[in-house]
C-alpha positions as a Markdown table, in Angstrom:
| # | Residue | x | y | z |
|---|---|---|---|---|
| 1 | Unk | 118.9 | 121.2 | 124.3 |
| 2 | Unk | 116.2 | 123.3 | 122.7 |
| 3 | Unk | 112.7 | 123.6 | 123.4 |
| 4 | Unk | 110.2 | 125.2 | 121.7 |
| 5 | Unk | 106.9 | 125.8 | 122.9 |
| 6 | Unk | 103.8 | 126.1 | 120.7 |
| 7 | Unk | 102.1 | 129.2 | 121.5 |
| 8 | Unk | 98.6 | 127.8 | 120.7 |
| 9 | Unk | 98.7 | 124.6 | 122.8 |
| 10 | Unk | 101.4 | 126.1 | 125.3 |
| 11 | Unk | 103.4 | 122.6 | 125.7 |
| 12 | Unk | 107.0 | 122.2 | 124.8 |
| 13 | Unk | 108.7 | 119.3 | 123.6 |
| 14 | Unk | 112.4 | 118.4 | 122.2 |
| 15 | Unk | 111.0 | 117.8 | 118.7 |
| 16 | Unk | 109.5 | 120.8 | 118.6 |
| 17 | Unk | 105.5 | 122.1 | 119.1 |
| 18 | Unk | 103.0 | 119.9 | 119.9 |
| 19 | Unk | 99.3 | 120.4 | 119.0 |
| 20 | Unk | 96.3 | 119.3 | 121.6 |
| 21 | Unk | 93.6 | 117.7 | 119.8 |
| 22 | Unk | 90.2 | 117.9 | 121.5 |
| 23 | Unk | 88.1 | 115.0 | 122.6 |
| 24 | Unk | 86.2 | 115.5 | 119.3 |
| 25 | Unk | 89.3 | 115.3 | 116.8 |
| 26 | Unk | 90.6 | 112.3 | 119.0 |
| 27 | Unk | 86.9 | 110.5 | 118.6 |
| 28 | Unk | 86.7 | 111.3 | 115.1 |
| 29 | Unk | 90.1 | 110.0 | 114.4 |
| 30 | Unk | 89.5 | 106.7 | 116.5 |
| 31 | Unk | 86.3 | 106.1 | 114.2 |
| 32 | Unk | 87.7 | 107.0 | 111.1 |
| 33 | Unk | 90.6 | 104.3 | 112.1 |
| 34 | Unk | 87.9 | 101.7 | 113.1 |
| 35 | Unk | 85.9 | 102.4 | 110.1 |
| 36 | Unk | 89.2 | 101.3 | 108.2 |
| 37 | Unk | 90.0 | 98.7 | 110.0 |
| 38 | Unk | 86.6 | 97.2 | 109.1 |
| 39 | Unk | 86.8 | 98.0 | 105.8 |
| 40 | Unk | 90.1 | 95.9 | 105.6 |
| 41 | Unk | 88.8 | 93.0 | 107.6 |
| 42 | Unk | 86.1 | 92.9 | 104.9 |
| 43 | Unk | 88.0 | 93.4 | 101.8 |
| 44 | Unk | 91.5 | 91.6 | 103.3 |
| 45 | Unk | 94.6 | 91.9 | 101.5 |
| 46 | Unk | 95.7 | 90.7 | 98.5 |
| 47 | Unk | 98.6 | 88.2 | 98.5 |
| 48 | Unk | 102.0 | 88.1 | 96.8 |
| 49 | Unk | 104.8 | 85.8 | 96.5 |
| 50 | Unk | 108.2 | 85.8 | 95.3 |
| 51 | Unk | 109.9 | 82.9 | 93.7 |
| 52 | Unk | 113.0 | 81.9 | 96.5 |
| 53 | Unk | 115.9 | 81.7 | 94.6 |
| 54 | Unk | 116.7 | 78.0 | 95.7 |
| 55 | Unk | 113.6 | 76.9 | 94.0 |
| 56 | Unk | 113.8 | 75.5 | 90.7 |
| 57 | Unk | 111.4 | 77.8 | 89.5 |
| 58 | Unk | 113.3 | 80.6 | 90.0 |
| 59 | Unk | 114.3 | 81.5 | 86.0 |
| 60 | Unk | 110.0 | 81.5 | 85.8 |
| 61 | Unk | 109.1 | 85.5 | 85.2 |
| 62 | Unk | 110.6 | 88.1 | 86.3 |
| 63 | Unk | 113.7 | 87.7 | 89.2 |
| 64 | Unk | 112.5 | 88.8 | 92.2 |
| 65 | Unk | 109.3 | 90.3 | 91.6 |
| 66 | Unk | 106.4 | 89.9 | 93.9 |
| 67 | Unk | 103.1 | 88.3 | 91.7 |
| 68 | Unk | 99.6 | 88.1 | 93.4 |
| 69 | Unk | 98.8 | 84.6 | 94.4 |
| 70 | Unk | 95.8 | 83.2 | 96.9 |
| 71 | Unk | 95.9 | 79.9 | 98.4 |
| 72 | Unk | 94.0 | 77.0 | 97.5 |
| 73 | Unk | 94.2 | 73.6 | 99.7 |
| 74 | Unk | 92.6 | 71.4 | 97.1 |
| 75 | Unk | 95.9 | 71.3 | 94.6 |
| 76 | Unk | 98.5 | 69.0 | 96.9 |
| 77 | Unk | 101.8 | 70.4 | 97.9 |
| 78 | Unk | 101.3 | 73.5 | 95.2 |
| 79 | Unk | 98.7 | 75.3 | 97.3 |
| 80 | Unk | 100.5 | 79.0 | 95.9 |
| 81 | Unk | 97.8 | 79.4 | 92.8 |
| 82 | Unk | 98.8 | 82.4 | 90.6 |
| 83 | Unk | 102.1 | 83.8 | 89.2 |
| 84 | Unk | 104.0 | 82.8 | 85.9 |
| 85 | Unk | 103.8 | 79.0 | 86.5 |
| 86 | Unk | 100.4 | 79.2 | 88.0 |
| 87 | Unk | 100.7 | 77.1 | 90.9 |
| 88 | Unk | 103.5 | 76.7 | 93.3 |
| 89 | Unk | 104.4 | 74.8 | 96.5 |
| 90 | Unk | 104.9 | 76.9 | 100.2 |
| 91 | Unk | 108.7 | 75.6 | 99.7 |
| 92 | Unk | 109.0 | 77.6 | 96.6 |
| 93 | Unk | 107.9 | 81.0 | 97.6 |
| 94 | Unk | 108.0 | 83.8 | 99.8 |
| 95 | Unk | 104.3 | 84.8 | 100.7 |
| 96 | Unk | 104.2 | 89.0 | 101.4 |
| 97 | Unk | 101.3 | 91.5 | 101.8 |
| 98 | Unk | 102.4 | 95.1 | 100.1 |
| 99 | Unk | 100.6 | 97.9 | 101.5 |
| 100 | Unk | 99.4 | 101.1 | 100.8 |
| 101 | Unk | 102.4 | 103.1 | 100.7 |
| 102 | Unk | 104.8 | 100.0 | 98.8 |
| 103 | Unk | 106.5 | 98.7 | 101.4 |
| 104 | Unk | 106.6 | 94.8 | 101.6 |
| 105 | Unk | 105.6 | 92.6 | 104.2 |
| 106 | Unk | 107.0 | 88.9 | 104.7 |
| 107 | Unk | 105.1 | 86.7 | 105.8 |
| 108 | Unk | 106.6 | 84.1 | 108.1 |
């Protein structure tokens, strides 16, 4: 096993050098992440869904591709508003949140 040691900080690790932040870089981090997190509490996400292929709406758009779509209770069983059809029931689609960095999330 190799273990380096960073010079700087003087600590060594397997992965290699590790840097010590000081208690003003670990403050500033935790506000900058709390400013964020309030920012996307505010804002929230936007919604997307995905036709499932069972559903009969499948062949509507694109195969597969994620839409934006918020939910609306006043329109029955198709509470899904958006998309190619324009309104869809829960049994019909996958509901995901895409982030930042692309990566889909499904929403159970």
């Amino acid at each position: 096993m190799t273990m380096n040691i960073d010079a700087n900080a003087g600590v060594a690790t397997r992965l290699g050098p590790v840097r010590l932040r000081s208690a003003e870089e670990v403050q500033a981090a935790a506000d900058a992440w709390a400013r964020e997190k309030a920012e996307r509490l505010e804002r929230g996400q936007q919604l997307h869904a995905k036709i499932k292929r069972t559903s009969k709406y499948y062949d509507q758009g694109a195969p597969g591709a994620p839409f934006k779509v918020f939910i609306d209770a006043h329109h029955g069983d198709y509470v899904v508003q958006g998309g190619p059809g324009g309104q869809y029931r829960l049994a019909d689609v996958n509901l995901y949140v895409i982030g930042d960095d692309g990566r889909e999330l499904k929403i159970s």
